[in-house]
mmCIF entry with sequence, helices, sheets and N, C-alpha, C, O atoms, coordinates in Angstrom:
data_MODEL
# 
_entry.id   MODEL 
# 
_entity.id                         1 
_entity.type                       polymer 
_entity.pdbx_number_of_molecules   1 
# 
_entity_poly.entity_id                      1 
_entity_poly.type                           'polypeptide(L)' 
_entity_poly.nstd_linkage                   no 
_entity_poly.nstd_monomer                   no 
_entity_poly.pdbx_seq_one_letter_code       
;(UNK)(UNK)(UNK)(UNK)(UNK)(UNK)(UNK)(UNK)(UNK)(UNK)(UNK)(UNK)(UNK)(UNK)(UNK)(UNK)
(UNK)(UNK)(UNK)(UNK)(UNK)(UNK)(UNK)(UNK)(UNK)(UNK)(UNK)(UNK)(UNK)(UNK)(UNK)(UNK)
(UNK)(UNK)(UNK)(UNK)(UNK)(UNK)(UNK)(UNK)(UNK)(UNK)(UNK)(UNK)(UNK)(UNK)(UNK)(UNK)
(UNK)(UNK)(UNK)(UNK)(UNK)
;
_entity_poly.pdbx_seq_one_letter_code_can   XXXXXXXXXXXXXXXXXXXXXXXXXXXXXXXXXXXXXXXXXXXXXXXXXXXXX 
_entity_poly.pdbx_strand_id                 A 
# 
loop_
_entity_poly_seq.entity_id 
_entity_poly_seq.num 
_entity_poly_seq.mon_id 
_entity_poly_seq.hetero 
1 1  UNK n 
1 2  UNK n 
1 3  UNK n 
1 4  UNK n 
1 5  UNK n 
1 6  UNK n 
1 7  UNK n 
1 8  UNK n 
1 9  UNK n 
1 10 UNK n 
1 11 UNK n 
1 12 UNK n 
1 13 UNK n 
1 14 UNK n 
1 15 UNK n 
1 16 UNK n 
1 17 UNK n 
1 18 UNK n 
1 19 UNK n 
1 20 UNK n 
1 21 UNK n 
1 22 UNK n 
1 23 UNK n 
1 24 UNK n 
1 25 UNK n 
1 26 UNK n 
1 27 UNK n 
1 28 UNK n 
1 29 UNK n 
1 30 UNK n 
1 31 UNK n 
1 32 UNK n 
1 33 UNK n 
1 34 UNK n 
1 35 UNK n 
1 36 UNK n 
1 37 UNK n 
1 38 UNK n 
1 39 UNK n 
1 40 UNK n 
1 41 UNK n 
1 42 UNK n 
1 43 UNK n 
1 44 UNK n 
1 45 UNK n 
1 46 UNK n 
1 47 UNK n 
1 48 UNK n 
1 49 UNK n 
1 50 UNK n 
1 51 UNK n 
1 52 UNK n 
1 53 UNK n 
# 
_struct_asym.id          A 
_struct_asym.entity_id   1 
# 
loop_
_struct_conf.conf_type_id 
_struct_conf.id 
_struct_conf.pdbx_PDB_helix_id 
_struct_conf.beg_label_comp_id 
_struct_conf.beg_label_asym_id 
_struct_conf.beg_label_seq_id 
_struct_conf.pdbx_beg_PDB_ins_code 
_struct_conf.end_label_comp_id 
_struct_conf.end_label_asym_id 
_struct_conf.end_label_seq_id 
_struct_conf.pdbx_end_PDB_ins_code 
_struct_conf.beg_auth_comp_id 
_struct_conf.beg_auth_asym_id 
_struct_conf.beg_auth_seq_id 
_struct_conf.end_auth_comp_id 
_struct_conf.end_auth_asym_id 
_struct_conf.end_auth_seq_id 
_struct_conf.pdbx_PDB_helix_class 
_struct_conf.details 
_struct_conf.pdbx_PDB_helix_length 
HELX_P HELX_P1 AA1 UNK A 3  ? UNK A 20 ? UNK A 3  UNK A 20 1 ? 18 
HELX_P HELX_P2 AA2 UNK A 33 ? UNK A 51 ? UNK A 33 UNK A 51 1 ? 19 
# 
_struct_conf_type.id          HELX_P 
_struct_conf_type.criteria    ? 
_struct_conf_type.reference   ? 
# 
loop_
_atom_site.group_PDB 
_atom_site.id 
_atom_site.type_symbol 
_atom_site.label_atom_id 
_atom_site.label_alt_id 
_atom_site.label_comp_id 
_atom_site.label_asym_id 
_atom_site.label_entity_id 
_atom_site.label_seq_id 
_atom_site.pdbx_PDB_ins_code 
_atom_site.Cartn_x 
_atom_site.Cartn_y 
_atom_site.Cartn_z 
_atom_site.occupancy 
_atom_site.B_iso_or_equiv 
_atom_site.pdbx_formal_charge 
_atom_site.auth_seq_id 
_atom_site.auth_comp_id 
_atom_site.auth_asym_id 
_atom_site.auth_atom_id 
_atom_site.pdbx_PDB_model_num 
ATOM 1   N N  . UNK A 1 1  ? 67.393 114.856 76.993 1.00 0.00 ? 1  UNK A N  1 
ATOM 2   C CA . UNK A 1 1  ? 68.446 114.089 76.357 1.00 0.00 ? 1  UNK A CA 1 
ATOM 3   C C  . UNK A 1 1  ? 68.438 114.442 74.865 1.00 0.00 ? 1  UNK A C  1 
ATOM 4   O O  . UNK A 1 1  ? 67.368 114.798 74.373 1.00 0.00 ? 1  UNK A O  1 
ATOM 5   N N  . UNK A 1 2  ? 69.611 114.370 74.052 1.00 0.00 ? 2  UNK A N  1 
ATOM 6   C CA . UNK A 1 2  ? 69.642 115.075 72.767 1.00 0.00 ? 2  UNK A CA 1 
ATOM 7   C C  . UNK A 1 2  ? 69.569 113.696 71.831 1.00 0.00 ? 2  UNK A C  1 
ATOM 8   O O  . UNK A 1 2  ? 69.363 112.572 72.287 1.00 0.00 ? 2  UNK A O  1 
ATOM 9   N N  . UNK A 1 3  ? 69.759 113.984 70.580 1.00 0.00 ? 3  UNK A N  1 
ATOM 10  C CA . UNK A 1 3  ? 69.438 113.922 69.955 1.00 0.00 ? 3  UNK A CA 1 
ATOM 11  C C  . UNK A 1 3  ? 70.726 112.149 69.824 1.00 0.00 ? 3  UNK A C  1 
ATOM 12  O O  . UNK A 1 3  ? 70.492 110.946 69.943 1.00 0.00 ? 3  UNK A O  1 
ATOM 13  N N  . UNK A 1 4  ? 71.886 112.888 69.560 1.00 0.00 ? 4  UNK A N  1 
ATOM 14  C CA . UNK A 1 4  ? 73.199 112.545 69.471 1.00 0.00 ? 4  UNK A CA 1 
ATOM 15  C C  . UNK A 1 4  ? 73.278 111.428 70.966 1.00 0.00 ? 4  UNK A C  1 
ATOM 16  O O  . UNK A 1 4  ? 73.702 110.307 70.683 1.00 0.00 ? 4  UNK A O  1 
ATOM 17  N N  . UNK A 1 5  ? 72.972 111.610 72.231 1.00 0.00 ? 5  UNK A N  1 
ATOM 18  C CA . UNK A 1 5  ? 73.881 111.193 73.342 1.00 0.00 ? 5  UNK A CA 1 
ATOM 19  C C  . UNK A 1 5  ? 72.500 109.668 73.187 1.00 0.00 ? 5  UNK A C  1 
ATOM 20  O O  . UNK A 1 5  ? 72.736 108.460 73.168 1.00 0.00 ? 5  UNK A O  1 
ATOM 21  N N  . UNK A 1 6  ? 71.125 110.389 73.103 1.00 0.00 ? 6  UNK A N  1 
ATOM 22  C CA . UNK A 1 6  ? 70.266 108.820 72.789 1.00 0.00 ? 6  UNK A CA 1 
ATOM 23  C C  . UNK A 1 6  ? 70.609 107.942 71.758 1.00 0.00 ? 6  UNK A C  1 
ATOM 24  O O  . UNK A 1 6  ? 70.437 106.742 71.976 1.00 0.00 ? 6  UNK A O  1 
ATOM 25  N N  . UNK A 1 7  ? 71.047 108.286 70.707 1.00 0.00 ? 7  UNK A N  1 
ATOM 26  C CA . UNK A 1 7  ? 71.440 107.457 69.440 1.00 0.00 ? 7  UNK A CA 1 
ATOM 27  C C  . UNK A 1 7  ? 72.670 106.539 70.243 1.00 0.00 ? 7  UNK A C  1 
ATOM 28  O O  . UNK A 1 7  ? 72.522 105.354 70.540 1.00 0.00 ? 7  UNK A O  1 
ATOM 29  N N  . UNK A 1 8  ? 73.767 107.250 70.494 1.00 0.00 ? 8  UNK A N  1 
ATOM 30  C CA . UNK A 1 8  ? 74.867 106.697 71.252 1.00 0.00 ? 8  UNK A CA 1 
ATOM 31  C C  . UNK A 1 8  ? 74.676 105.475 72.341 1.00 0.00 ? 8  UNK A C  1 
ATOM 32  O O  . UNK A 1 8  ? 75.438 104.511 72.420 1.00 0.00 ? 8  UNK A O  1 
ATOM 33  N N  . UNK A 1 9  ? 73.609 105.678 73.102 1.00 0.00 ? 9  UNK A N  1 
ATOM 34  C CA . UNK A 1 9  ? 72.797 104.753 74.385 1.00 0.00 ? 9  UNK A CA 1 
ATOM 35  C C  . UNK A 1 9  ? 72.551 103.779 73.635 1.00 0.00 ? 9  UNK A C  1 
ATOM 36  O O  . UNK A 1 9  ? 73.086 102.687 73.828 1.00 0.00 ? 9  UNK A O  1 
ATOM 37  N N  . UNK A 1 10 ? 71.544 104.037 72.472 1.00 0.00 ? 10 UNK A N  1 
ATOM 38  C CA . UNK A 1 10 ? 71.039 102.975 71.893 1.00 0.00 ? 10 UNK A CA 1 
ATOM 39  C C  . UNK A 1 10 ? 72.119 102.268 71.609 1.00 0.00 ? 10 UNK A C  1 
ATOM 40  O O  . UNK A 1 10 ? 72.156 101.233 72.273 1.00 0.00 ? 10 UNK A O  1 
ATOM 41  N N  . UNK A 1 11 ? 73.122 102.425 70.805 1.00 0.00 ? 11 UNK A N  1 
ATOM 42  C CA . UNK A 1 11 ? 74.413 101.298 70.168 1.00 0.00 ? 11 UNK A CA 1 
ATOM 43  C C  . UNK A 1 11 ? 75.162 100.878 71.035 1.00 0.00 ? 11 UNK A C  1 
ATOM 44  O O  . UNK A 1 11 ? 75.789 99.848  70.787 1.00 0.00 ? 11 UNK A O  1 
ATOM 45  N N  . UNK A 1 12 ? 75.336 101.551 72.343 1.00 0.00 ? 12 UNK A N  1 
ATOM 46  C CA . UNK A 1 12 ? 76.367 101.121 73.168 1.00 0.00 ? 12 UNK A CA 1 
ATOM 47  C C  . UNK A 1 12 ? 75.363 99.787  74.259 1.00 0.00 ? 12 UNK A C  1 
ATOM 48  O O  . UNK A 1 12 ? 75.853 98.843  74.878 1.00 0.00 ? 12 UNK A O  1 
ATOM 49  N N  . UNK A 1 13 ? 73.887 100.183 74.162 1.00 0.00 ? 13 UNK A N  1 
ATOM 50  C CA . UNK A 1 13 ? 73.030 99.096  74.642 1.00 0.00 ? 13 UNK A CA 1 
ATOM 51  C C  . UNK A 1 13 ? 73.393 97.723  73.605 1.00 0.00 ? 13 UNK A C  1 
ATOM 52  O O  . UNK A 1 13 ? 74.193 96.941  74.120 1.00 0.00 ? 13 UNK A O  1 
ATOM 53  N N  . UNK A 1 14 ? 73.008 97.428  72.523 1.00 0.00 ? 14 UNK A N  1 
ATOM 54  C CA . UNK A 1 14 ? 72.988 96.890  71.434 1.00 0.00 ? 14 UNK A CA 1 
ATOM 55  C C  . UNK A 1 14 ? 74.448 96.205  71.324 1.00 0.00 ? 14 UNK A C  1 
ATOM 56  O O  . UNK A 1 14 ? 74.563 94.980  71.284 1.00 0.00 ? 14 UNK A O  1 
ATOM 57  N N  . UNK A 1 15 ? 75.406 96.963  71.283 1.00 0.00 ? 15 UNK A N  1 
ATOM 58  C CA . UNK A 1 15 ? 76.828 96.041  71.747 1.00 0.00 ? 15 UNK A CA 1 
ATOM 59  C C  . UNK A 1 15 ? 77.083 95.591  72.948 1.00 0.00 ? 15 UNK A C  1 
ATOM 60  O O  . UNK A 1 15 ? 77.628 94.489  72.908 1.00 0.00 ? 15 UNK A O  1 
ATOM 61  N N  . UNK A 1 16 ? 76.878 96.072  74.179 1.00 0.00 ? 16 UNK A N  1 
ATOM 62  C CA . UNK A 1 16 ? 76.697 95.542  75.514 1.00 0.00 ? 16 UNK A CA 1 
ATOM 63  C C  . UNK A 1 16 ? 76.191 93.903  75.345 1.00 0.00 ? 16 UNK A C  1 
ATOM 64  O O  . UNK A 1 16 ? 76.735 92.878  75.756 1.00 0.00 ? 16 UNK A O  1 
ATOM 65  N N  . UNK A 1 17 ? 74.524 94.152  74.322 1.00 0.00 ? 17 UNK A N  1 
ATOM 66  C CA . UNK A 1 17 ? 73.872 92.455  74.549 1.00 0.00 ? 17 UNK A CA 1 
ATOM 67  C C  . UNK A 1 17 ? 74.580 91.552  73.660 1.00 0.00 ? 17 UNK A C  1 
ATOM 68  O O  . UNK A 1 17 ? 74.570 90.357  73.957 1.00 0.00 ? 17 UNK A O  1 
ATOM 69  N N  . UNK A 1 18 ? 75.363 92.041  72.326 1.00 0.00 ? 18 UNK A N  1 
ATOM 70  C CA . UNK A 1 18 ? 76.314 91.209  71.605 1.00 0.00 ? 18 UNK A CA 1 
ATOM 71  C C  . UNK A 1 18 ? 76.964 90.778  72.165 1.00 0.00 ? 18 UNK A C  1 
ATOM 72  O O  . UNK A 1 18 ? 77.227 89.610  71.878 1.00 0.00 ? 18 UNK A O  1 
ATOM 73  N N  . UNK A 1 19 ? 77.644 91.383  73.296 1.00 0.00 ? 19 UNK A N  1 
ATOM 74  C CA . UNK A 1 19 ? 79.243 91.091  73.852 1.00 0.00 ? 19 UNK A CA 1 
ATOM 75  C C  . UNK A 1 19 ? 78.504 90.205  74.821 1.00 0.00 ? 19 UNK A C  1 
ATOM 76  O O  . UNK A 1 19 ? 79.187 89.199  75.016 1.00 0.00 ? 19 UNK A O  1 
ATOM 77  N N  . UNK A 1 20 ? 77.623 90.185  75.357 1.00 0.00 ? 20 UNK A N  1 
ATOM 78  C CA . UNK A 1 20 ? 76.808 89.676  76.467 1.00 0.00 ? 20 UNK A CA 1 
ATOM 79  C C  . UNK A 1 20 ? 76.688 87.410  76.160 1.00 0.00 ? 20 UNK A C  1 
ATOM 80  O O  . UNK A 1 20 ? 76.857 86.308  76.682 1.00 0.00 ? 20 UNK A O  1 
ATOM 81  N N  . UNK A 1 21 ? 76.287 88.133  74.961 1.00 0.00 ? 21 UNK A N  1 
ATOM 82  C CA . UNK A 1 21 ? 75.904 86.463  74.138 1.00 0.00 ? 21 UNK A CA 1 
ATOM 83  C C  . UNK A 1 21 ? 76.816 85.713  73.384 1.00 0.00 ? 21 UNK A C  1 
ATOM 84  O O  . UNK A 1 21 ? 76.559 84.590  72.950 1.00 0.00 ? 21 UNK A O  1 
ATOM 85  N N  . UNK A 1 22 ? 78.447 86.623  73.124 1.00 0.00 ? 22 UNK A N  1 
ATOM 86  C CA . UNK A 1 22 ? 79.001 86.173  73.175 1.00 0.00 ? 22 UNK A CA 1 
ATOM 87  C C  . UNK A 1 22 ? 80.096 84.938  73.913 1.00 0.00 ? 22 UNK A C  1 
ATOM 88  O O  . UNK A 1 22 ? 80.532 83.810  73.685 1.00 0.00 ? 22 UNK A O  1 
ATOM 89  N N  . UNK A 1 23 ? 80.180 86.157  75.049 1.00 0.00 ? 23 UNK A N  1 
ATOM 90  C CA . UNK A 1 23 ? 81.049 85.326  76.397 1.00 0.00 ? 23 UNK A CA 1 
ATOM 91  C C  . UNK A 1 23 ? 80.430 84.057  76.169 1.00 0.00 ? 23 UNK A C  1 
ATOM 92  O O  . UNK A 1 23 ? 79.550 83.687  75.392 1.00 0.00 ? 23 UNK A O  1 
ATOM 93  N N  . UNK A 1 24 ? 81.268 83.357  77.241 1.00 0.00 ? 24 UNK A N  1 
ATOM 94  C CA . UNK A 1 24 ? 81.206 82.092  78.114 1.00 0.00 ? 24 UNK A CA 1 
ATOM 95  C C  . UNK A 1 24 ? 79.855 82.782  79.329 1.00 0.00 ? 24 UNK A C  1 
ATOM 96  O O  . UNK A 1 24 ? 79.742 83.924  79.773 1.00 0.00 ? 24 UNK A O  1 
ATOM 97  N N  . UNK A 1 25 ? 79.173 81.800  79.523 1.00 0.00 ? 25 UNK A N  1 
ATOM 98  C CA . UNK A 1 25 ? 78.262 81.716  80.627 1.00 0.00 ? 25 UNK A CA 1 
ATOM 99  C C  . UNK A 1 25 ? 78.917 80.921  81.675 1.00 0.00 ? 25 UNK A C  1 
ATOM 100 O O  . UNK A 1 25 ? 79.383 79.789  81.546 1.00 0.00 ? 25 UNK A O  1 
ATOM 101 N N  . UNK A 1 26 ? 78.894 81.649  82.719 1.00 0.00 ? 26 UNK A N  1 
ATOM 102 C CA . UNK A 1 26 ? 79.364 81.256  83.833 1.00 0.00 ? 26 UNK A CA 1 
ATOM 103 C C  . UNK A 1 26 ? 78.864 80.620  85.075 1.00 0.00 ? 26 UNK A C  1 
ATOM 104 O O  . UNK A 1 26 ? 79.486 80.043  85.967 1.00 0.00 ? 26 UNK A O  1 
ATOM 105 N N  . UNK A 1 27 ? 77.576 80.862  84.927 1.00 0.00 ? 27 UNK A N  1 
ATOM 106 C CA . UNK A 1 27 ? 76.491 80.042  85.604 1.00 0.00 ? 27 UNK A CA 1 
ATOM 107 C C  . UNK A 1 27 ? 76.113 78.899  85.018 1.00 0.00 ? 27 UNK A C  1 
ATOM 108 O O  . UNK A 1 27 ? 75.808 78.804  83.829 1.00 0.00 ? 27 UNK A O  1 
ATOM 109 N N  . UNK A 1 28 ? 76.119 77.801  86.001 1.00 0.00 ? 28 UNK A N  1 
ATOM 110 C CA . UNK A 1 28 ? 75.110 76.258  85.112 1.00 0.00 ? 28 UNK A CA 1 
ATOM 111 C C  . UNK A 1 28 ? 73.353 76.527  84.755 1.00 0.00 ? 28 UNK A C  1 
ATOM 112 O O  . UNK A 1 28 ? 72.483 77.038  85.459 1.00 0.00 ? 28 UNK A O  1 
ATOM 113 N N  . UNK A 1 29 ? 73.311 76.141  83.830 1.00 0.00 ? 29 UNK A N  1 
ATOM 114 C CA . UNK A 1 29 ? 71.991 76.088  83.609 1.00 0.00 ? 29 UNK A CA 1 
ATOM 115 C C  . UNK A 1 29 ? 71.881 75.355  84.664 1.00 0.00 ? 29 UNK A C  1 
ATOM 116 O O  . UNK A 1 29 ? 72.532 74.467  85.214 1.00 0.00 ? 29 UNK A O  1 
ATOM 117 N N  . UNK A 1 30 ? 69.827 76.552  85.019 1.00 0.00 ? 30 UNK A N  1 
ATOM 118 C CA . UNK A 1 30 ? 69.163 76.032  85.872 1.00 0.00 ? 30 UNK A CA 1 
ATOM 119 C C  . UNK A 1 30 ? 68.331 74.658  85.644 1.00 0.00 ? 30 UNK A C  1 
ATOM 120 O O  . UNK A 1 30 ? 67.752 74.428  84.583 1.00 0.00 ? 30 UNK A O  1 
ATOM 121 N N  . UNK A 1 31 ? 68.331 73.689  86.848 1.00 0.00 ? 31 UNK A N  1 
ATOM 122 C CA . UNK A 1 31 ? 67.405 72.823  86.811 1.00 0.00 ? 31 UNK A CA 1 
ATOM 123 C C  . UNK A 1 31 ? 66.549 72.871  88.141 1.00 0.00 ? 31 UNK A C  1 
ATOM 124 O O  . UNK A 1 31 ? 66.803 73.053  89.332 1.00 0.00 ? 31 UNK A O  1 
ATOM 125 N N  . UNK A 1 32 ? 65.379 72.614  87.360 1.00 0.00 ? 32 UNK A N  1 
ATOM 126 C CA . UNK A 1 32 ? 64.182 72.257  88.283 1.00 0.00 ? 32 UNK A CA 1 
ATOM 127 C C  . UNK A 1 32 ? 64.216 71.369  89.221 1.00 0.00 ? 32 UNK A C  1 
ATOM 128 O O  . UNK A 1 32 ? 64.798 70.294  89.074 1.00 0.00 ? 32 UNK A O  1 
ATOM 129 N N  . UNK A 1 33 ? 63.579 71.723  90.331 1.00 0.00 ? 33 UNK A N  1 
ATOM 130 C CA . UNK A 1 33 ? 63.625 70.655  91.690 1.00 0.00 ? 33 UNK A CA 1 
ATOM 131 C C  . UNK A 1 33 ? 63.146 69.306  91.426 1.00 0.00 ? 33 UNK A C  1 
ATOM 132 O O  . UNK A 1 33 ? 63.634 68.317  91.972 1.00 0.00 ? 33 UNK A O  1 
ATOM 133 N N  . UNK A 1 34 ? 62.023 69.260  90.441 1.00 0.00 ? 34 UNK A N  1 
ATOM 134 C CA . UNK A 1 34 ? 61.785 68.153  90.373 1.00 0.00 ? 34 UNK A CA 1 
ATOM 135 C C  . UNK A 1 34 ? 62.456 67.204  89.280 1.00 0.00 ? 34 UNK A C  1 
ATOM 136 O O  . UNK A 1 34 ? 62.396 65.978  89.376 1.00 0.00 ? 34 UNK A O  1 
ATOM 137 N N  . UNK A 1 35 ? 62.977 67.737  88.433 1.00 0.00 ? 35 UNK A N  1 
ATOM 138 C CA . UNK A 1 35 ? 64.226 67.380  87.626 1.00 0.00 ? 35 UNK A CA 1 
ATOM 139 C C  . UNK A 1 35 ? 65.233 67.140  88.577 1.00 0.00 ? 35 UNK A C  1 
ATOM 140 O O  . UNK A 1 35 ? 65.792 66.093  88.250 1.00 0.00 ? 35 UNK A O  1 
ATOM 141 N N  . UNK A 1 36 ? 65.737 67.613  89.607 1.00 0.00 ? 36 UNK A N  1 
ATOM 142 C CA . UNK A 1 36 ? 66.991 67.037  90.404 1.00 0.00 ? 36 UNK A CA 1 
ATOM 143 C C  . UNK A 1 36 ? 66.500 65.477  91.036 1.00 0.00 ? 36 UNK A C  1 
ATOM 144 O O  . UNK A 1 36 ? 66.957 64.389  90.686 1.00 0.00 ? 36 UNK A O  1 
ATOM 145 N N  . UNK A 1 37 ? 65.549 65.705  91.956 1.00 0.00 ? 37 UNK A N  1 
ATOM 146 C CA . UNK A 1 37 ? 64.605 64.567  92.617 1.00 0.00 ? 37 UNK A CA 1 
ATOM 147 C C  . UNK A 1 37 ? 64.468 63.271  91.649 1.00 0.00 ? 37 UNK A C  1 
ATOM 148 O O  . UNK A 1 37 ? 64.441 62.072  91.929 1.00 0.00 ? 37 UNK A O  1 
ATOM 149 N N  . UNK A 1 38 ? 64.379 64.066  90.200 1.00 0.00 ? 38 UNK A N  1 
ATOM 150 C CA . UNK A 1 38 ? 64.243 62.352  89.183 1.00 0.00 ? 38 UNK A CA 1 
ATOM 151 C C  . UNK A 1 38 ? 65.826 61.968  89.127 1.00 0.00 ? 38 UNK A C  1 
ATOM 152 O O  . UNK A 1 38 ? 66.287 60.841  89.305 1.00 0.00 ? 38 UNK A O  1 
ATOM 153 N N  . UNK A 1 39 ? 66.667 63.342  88.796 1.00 0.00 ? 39 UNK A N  1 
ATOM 154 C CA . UNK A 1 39 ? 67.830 62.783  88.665 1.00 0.00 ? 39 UNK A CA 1 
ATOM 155 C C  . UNK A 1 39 ? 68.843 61.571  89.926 1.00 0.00 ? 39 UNK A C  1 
ATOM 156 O O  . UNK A 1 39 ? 69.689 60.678  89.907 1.00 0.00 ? 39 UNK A O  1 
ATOM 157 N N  . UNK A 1 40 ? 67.974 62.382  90.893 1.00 0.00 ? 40 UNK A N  1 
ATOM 158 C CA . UNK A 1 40 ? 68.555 61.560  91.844 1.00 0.00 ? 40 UNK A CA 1 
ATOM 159 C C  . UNK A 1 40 ? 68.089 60.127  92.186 1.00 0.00 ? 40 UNK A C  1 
ATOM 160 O O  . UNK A 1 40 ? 69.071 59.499  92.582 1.00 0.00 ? 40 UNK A O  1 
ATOM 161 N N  . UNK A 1 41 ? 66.998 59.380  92.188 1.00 0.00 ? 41 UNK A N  1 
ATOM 162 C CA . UNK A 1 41 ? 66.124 58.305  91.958 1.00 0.00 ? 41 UNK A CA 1 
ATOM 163 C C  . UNK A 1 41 ? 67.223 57.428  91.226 1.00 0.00 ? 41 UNK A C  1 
ATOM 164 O O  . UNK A 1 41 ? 67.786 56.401  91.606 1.00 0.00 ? 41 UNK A O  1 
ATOM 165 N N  . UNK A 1 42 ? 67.349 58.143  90.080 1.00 0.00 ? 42 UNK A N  1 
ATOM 166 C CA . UNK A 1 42 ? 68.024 57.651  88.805 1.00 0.00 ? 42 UNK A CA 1 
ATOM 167 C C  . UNK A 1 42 ? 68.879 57.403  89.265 1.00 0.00 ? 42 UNK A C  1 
ATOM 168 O O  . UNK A 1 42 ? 68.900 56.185  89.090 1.00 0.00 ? 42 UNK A O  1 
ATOM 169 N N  . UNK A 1 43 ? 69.951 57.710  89.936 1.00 0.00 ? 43 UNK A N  1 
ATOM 170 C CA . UNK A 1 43 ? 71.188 57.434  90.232 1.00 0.00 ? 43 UNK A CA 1 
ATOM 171 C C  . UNK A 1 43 ? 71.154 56.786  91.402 1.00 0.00 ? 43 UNK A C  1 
ATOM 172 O O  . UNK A 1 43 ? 72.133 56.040  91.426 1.00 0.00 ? 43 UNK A O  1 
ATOM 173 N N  . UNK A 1 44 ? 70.459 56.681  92.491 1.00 0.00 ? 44 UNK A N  1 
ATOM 174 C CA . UNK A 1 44 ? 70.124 55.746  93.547 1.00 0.00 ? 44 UNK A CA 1 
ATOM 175 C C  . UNK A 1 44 ? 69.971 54.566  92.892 1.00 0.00 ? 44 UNK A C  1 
ATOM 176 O O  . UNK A 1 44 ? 70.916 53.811  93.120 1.00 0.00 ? 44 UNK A O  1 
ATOM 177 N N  . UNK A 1 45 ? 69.232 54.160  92.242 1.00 0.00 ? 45 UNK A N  1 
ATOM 178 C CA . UNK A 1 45 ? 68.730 53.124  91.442 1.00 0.00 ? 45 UNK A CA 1 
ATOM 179 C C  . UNK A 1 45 ? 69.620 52.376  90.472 1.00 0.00 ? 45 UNK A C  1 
ATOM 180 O O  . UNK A 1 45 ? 69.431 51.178  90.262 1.00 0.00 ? 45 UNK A O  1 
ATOM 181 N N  . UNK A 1 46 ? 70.775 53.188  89.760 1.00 0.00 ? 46 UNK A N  1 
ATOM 182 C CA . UNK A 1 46 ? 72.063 52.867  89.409 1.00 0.00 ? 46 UNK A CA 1 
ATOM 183 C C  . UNK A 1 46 ? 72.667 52.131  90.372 1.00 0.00 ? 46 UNK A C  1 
ATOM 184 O O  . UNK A 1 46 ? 72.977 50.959  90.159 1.00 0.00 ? 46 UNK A O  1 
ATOM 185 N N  . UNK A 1 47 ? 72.881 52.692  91.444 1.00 0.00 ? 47 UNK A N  1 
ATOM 186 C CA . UNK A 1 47 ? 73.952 52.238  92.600 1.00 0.00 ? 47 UNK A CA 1 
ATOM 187 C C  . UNK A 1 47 ? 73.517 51.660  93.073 1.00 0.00 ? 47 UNK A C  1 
ATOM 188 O O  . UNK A 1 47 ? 74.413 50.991  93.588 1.00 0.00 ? 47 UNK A O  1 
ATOM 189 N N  . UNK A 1 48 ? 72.160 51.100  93.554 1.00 0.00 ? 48 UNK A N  1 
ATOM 190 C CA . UNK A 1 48 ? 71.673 49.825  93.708 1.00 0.00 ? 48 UNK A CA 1 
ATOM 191 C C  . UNK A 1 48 ? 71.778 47.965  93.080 1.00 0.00 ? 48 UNK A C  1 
ATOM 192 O O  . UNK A 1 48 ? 71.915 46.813  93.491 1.00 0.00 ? 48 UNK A O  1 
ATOM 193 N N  . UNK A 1 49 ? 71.577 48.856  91.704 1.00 0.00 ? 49 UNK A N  1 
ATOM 194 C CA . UNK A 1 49 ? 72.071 47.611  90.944 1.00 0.00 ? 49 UNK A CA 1 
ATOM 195 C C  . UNK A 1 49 ? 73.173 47.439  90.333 1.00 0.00 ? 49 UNK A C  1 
ATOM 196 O O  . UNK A 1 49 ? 73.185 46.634  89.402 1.00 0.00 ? 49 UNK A O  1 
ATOM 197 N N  . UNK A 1 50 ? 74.318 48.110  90.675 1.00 0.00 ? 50 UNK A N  1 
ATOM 198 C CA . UNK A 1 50 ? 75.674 47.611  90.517 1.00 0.00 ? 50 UNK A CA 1 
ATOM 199 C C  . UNK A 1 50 ? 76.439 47.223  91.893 1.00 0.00 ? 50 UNK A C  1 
ATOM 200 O O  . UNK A 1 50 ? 77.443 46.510  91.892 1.00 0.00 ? 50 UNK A O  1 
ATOM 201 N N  . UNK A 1 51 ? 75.736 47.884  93.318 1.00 0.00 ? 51 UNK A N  1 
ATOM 202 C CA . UNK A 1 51 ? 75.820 46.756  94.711 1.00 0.00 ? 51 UNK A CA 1 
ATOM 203 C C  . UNK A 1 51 ? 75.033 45.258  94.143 1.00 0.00 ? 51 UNK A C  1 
ATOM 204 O O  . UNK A 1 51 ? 75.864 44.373  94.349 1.00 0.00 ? 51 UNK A O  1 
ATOM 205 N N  . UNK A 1 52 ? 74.057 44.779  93.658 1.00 0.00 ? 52 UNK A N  1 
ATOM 206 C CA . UNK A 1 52 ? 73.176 43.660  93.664 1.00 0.00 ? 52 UNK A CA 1 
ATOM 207 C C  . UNK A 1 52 ? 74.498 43.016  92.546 1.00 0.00 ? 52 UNK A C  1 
ATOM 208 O O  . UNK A 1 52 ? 74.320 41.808  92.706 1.00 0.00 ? 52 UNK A O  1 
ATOM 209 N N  . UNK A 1 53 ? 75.437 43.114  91.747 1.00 0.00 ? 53 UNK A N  1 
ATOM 210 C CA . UNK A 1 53 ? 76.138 42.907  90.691 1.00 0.00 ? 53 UNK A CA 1 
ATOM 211 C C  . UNK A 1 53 ? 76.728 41.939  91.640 1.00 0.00 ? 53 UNK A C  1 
ATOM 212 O O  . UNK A 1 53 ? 77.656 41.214  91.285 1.00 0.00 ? 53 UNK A O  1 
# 
């Protein structure tokens, strides 16, 4: 590989991860299983005590 076409790789890598971190993310941040399991407790426990209301 020359001299010229690696320099080129490098910048076109380097704008690739700019443009990358720019966008919109399109995936939800991940959550942990046991983060869902509390979340859900939590919200069982909501809806419990607004049936007892």
């Amino acid at each position: 590989m020359n001299r010229r076409k690696k320099g080129n790789q490098i910048l076109k890598a380097r704008v690739k991860k700019a443009k990358a971190k720019l966008s919109p993310q399109s995936k939800p941040k991940y959550i942990s299983k046991a983060d869902r399991a509390k979340l859900a407790a939590e919200s069982s426990q909501e809806a419990v005590l607004v049936s007892e209301s």
